[in-house]
VOTORTI-56268 format. One record per residue (C-alpha): y, x, z; residue in one letter. Coordinates in steps of 0.5 Angstrom, whole numbers, always signed. Example, Ala and Ser with C-alpha at 12.3 -4.5 7.8 and 13.67 -1.06 7.14 Angstrom:
ATOM      Y      X      Z  drenmar
ATOM     -9    +25    +16        A
ATOM     -2    +27    +14        S
//
This chain:
ATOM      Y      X      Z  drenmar
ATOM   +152    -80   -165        X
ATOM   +154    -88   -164        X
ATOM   +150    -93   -162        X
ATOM   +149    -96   -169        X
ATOM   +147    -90   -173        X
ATOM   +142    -89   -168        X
ATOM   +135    -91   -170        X
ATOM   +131    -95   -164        X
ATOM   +124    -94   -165        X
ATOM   +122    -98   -160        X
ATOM   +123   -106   -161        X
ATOM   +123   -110   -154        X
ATOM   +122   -117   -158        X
ATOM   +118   -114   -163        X
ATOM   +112   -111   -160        X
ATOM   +106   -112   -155        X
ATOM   +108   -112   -148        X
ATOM   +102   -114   -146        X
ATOM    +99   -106   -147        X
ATOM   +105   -104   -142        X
ATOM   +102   -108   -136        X
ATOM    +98   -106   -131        X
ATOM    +95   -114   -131        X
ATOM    +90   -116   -135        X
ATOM    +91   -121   -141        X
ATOM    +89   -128   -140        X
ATOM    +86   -130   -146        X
ATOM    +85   -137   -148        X
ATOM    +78   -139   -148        X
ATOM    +75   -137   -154        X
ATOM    +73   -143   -160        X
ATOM    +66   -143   -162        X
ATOM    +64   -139   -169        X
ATOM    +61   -146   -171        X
ATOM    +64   -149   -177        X
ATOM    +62   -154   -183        X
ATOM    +56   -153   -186        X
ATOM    +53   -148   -182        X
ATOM    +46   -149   -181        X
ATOM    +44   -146   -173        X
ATOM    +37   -147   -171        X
ATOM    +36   -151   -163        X
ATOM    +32   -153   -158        X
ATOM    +33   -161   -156        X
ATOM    +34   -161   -149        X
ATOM    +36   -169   -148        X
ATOM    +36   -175   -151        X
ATOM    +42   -180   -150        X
ATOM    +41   -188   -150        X
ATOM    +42   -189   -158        X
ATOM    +36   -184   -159        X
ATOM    +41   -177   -161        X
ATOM    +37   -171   -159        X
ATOM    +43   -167   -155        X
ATOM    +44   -160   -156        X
ATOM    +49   -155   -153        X
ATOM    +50   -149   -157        X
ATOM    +57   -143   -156        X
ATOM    +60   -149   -152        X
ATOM    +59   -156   -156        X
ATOM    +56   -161   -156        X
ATOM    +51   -163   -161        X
ATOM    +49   -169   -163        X
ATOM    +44   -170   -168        X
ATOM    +41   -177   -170        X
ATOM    +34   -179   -170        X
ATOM    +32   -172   -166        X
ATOM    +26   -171   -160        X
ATOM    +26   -169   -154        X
ATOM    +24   -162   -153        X
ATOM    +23   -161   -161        X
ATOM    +25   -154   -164        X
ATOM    +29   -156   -171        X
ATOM    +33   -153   -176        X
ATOM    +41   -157   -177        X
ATOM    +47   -158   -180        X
ATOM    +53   -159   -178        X
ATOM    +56   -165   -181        X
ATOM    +62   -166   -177        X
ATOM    +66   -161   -171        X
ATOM    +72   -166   -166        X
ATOM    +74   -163   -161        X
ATOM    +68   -160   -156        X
ATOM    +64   -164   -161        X
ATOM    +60   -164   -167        X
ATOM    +55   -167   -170        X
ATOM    +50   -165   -175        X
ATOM    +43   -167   -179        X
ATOM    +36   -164   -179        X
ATOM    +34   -160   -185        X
ATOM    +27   -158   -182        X
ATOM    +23   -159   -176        X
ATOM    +20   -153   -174        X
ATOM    +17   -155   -167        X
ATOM    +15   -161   -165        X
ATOM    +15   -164   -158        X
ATOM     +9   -164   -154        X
ATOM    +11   -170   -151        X
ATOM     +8   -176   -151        X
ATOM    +12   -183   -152        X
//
C-alpha cells in the first residue's frame, strides 16, 4: 500500500491539540453576556463628580445618568465601549435611605 492510497484519520494541522495536553488551557477572559437593549436590575454603589450612578456588573462598568447612590433601579443599556457601558433608568425600585 503507498503512502497516497492510504487514508490518514488523524489530521495535525486540523485538529484540537489542546485535548492531547497534559496542561491546562488558558482561556482568554470571558466578555460579559451584556448586550444593547438588555434590561438588568442593579444597586448603585457610587456617584461620580457629574452625579452618574456607578455600577459594576459581570465585568463593566456602567454608568447610568441622574442615578442616586444606594438606590436599587431597573436600566437599559444604551451603549457598550470597551469595558464601559452606559445605560438609562426604566424604573427605580428602591429609593435610597440617604439624605442629601
Amino acid at each position: 500500500m503507498s503512502r497516497n492510497n492510504r487514508k490518514q484519520g488523524w489530521n495535525p494541522y486540523s485538529s484540537n491539540i489542546q485535548r492531547f495536553s497534559v496542561y491546562p488551557s488558558i482561556r482568554s477572559p470571558e466578555e460579559s453576556h451584556l448586550r444593547v437593549g438588555d434590561v438588568i436590575v442593579v444597586s448603585i454603589f457610587d456617584v461620580d463628580e457629574r452625579g452618574n450612578g456607578i455600577v459594576q456588573y459581570g465585568g463593566l462598568r456602567i454608568t447610568i445618568p441622574n442615578a442616586i447612590s444606594g438606590s436599587r433601579v431597573k436600566v437599559k443599556i444604551v451603549r457598550i465601549h470597551g469595558d464601559t457601558a452606559i445605560g438609562h433608568i426604566i424604573g427605580v425600585l428602591s429609593e435610597s435611605s440617604a439624605e442629601y
